[in-house]
SEVEX-786680 format. One record per atom (N, C-alpha, C): x, y, z; residue in three letters. Coordinates in Angstrom, 3 decimals. Example, Ala and Ser with C-alpha at 12.3 -4.5 7.8 and 13.67 -1.06 7.14 Angstrom:
2
13.190,-5.690,7.800,ALA .
12.300,-4.500,7.800,ALA .
13.200,-3.300,7.800,ALA .
12.850,-2.250,7.080,SER .
13.670,-1.060,7.140,SER .
12.900,0.030,7.870,SER .
//
This chain:
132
-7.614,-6.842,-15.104,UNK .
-7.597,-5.378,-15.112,UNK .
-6.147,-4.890,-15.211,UNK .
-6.027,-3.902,-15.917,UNK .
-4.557,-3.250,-15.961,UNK .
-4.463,-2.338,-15.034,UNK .
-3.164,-2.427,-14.078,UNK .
-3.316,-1.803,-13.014,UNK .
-1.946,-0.553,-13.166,UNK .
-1.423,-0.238,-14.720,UNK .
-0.693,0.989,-15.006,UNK .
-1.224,2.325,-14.011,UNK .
-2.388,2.812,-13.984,UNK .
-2.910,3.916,-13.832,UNK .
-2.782,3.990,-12.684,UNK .
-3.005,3.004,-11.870,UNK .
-2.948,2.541,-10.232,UNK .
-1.796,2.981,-9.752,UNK .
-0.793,2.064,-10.358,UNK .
0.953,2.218,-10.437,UNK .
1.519,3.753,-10.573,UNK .
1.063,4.296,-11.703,UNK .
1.529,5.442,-11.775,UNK .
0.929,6.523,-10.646,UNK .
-0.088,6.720,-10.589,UNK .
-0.602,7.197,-8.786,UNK .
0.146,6.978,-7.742,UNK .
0.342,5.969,-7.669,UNK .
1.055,5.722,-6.312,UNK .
2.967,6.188,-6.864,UNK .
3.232,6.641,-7.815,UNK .
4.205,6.878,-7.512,UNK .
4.486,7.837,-7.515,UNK .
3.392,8.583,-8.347,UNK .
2.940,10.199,-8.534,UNK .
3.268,10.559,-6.763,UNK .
2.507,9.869,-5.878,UNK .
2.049,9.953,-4.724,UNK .
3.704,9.974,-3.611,UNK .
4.272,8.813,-4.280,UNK .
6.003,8.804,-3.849,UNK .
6.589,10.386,-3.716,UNK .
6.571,11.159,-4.712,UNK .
7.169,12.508,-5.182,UNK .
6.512,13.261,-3.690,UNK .
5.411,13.577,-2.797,UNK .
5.108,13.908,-1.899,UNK .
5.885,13.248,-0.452,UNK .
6.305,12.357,-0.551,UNK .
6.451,11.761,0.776,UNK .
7.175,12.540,1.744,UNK .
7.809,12.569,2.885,UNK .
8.188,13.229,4.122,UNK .
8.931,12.336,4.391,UNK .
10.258,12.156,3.834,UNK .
11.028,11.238,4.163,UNK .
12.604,11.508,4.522,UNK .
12.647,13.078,4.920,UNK .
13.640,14.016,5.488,UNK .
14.975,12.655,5.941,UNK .
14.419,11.004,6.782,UNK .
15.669,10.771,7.433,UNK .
16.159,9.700,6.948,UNK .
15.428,8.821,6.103,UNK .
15.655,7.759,5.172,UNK .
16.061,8.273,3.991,UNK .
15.402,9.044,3.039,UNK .
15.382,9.648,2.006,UNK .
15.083,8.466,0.776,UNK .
14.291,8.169,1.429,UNK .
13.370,6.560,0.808,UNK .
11.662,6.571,0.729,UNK .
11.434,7.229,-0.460,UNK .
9.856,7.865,-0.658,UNK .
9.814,6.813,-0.955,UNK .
8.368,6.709,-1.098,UNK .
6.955,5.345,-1.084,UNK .
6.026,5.784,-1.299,UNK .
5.384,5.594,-2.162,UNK .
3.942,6.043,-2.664,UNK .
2.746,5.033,-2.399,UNK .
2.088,5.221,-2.200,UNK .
0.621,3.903,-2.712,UNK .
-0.433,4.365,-3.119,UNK .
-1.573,3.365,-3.741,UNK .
-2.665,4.307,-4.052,UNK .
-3.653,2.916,-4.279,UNK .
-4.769,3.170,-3.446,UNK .
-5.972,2.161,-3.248,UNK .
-7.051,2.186,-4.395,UNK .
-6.922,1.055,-4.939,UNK .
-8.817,1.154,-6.079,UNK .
-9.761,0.772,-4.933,UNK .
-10.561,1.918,-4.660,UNK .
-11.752,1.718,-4.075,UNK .
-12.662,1.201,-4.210,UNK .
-13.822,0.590,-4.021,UNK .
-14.978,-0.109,-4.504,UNK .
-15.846,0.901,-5.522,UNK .
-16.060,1.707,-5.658,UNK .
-16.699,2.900,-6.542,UNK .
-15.689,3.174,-8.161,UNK .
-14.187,3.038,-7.929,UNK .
-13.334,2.720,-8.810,UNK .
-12.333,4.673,-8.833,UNK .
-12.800,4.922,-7.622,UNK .
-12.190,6.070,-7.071,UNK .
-10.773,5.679,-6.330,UNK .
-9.731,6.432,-6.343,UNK .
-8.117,5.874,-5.858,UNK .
-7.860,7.126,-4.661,UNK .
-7.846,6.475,-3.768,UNK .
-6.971,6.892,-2.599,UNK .
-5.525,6.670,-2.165,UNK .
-4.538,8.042,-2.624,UNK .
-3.351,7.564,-2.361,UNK .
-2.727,8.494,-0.988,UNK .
-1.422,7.946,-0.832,UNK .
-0.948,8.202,0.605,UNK .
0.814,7.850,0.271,UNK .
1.407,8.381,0.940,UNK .
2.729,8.221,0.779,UNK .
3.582,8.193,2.478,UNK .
4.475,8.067,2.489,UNK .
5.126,7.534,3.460,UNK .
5.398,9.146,4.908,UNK .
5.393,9.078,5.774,UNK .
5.452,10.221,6.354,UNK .
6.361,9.417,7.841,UNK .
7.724,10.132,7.833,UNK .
8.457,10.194,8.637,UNK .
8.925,11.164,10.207,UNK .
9.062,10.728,11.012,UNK .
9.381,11.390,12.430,UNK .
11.009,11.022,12.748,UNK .
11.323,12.244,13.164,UNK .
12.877,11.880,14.096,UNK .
12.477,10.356,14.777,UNK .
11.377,10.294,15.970,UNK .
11.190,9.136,16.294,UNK .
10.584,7.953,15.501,UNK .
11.741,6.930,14.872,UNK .
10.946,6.149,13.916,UNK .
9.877,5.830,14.355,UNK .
9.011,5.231,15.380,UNK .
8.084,4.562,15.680,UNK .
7.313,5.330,14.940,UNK .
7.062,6.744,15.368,UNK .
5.841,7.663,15.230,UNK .
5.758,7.718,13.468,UNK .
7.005,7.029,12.772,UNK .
6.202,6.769,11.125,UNK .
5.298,5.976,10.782,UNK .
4.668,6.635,9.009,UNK .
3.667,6.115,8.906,UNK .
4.283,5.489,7.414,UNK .
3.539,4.042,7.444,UNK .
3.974,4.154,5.577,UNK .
3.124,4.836,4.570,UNK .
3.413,4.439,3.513,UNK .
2.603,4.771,2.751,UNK .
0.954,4.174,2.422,UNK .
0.938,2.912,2.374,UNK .
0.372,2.134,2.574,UNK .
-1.036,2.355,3.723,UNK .
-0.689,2.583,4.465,UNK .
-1.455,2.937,5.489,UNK .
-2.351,4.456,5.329,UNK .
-1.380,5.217,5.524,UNK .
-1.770,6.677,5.248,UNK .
-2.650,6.060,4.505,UNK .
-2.217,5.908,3.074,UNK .
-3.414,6.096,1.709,UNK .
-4.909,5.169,2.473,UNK .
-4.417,3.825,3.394,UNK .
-6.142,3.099,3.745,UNK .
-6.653,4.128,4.785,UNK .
-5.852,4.882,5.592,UNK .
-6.346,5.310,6.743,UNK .
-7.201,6.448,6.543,UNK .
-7.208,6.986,5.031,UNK .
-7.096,8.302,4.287,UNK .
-8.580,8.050,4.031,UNK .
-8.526,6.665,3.343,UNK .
-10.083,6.184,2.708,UNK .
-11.213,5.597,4.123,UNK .
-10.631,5.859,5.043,UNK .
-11.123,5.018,6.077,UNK .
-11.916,6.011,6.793,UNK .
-11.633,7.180,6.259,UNK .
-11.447,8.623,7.039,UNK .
-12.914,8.895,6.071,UNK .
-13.206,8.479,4.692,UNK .
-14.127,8.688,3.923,UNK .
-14.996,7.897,4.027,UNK .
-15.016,7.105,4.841,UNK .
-16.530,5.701,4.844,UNK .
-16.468,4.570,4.645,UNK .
-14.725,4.411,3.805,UNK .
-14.886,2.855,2.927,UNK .
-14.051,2.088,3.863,UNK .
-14.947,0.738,3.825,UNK .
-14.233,-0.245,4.656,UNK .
-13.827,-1.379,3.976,UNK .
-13.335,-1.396,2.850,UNK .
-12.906,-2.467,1.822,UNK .
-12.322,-1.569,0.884,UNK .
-11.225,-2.814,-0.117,UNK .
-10.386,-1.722,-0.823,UNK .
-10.932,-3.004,-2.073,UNK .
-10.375,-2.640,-3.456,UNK .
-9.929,-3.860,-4.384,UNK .
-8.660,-4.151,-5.095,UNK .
-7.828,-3.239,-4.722,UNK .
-6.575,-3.246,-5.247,UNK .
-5.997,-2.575,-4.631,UNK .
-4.314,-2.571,-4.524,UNK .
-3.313,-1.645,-4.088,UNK .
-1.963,-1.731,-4.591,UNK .
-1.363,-0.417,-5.235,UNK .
-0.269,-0.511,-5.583,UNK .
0.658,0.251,-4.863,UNK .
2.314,-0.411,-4.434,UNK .
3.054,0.710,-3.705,UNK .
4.402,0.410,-4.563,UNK .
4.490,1.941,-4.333,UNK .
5.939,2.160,-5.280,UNK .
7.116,2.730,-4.832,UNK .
8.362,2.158,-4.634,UNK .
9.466,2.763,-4.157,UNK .
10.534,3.366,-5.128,UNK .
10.284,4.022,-5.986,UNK .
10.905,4.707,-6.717,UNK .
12.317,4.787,-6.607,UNK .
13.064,4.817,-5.453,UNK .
14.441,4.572,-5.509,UNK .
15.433,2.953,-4.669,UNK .
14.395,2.144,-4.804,UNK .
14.212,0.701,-4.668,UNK .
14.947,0.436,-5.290,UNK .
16.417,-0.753,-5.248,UNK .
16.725,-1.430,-6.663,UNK .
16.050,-2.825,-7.244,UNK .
15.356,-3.170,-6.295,UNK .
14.412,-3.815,-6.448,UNK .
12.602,-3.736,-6.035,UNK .
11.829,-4.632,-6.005,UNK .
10.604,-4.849,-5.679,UNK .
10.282,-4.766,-3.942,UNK .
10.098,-3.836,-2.962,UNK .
9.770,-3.837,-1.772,UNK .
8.377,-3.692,-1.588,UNK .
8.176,-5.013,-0.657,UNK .
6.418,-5.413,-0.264,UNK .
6.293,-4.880,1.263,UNK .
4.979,-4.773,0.905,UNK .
4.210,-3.847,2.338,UNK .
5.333,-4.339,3.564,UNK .
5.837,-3.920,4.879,UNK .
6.388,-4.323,6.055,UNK .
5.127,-5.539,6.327,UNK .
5.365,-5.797,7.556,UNK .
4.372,-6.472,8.656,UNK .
3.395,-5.761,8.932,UNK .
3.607,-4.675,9.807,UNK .
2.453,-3.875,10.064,UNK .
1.280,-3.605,8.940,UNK .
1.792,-3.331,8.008,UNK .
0.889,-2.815,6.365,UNK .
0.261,-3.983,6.236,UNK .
0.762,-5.447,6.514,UNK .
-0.011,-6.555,5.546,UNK .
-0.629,-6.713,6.673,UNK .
-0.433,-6.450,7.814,UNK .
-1.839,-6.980,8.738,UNK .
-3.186,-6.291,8.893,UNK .
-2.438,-4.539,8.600,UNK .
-4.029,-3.902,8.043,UNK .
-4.110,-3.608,6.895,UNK .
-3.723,-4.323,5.769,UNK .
-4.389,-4.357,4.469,UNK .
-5.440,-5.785,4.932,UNK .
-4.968,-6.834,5.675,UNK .
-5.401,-8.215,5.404,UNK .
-6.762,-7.700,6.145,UNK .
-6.947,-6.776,6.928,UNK .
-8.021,-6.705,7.628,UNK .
-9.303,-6.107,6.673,UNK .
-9.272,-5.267,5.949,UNK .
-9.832,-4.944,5.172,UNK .
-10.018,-5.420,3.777,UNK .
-9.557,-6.741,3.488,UNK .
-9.814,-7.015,2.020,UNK .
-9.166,-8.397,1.941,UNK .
-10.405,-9.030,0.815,UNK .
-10.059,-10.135,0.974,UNK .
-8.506,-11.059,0.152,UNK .
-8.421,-12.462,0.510,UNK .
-7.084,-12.511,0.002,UNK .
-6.415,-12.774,-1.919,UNK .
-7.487,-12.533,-2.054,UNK .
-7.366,-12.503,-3.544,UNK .
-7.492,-11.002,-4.073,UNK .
-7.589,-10.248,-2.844,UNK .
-7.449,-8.942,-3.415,UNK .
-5.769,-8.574,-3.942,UNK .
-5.853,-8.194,-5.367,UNK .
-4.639,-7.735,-5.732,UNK .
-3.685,-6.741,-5.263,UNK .
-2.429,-7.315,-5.068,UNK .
-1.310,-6.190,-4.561,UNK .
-0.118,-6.166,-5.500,UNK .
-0.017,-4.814,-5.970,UNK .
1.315,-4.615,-6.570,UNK .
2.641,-3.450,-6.557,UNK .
3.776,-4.411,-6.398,UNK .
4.482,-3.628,-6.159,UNK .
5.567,-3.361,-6.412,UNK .
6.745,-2.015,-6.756,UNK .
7.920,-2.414,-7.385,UNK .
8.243,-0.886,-7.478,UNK .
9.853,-1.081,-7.834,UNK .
10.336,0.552,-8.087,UNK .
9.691,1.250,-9.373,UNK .
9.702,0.388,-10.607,UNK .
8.970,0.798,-11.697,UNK .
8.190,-0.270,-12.086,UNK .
7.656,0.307,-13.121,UNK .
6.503,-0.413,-13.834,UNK .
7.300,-1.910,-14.662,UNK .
8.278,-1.506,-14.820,UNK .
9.259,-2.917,-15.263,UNK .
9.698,-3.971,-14.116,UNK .
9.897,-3.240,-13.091,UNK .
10.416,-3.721,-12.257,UNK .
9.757,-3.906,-10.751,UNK .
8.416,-4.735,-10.875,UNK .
7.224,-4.622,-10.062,UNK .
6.959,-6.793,-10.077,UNK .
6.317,-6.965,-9.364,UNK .
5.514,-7.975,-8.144,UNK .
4.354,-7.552,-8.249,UNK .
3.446,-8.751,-9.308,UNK .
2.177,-8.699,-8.984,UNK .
1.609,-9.982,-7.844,UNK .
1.139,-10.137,-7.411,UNK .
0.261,-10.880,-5.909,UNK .
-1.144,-10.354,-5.965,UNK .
-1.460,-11.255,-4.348,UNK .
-2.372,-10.618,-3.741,UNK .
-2.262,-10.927,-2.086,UNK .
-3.135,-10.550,-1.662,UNK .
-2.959,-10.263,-0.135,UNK .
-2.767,-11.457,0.613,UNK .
-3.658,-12.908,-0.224,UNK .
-2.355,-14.452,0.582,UNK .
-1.470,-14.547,0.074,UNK .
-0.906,-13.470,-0.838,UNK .
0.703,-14.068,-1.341,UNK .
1.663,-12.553,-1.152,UNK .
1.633,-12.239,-0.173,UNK .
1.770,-11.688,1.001,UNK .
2.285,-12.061,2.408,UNK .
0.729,-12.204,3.067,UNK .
0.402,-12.759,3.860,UNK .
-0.291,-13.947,4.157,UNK .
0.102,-15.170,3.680,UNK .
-0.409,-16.463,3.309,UNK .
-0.775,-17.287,4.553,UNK .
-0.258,-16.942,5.880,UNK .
-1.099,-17.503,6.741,UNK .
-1.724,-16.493,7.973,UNK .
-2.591,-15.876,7.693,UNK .
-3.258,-14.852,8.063,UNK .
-4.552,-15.975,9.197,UNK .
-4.406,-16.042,10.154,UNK .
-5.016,-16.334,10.861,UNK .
-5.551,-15.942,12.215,UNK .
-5.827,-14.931,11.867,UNK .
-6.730,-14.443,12.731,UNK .
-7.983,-13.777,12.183,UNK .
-8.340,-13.979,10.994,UNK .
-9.599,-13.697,10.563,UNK .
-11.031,-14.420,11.353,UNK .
-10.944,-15.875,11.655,UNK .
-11.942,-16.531,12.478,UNK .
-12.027,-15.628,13.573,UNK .
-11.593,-14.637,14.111,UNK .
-12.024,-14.000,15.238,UNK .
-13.330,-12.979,15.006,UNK .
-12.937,-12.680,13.901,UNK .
-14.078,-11.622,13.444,UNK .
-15.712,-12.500,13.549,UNK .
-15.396,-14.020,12.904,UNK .
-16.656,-14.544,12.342,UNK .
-17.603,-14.571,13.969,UNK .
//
């Protein structure tokens, strides 16, 4: 699947962010199981903790709508000089919701992007047996 349209969403989605103290927007944007895109962008607080990435927002957004699985995700840092992948926090709740061959991509532009998926990422994700 070509995931341009994906890419460009999520960076569409970057141009919104709330990033007053970094001044480091992030976009993302989820292919849903229906083939509907949920995006979300990065939202910042004086107190870092209380931020959100982008990443999140956009699952927490779809999570908020019913869906508990994603099939793709792209995040875009637009003023990146390179390719930046989800933090820690992001790959442990992307890994929760989707499996590890689900595709992740990511990069400042469309030239300059990291295709994966969620074990090449997060490749030793072990705590899934808890669920079973």
């Amino acid at each position: 699947m070509d995931y341009r349209a994906l890419f460009d969403a999520a960076r569409e989605a970057a141009d919104h962010a709330y990033c007053g103290y970094s001044n480091f927007p992030v976009g993302a944007a989820i292919l849903l199981p229906d083939d509907t895109v949920q995006t979300g962008f990065n939202i910042e607080n004086r107190s870092y903790g209380a931020t959100n990435c982008a990443e999140r927002t956009a699952w927490f957004a779809a999570m908020a709508k019913g869906y508990t699985t994603f099939k793709a995700i792209c995040i875009v840092a637009p003023k990146a000089d390179y390719p930046v992948p989800p933090c820690g926090i992001c790959r442990q709740v992307l890994s929760e919701f989707a499996g590890p061959d689900t595709p992740v991509i990511f990069g400042s532009t469309w030239e300059n992007r990291v295709e994966t998926t969620i074990a090449g990422i997060y490749p030793y994700d072990s705590l899934h047996e808890l669920a079973e």
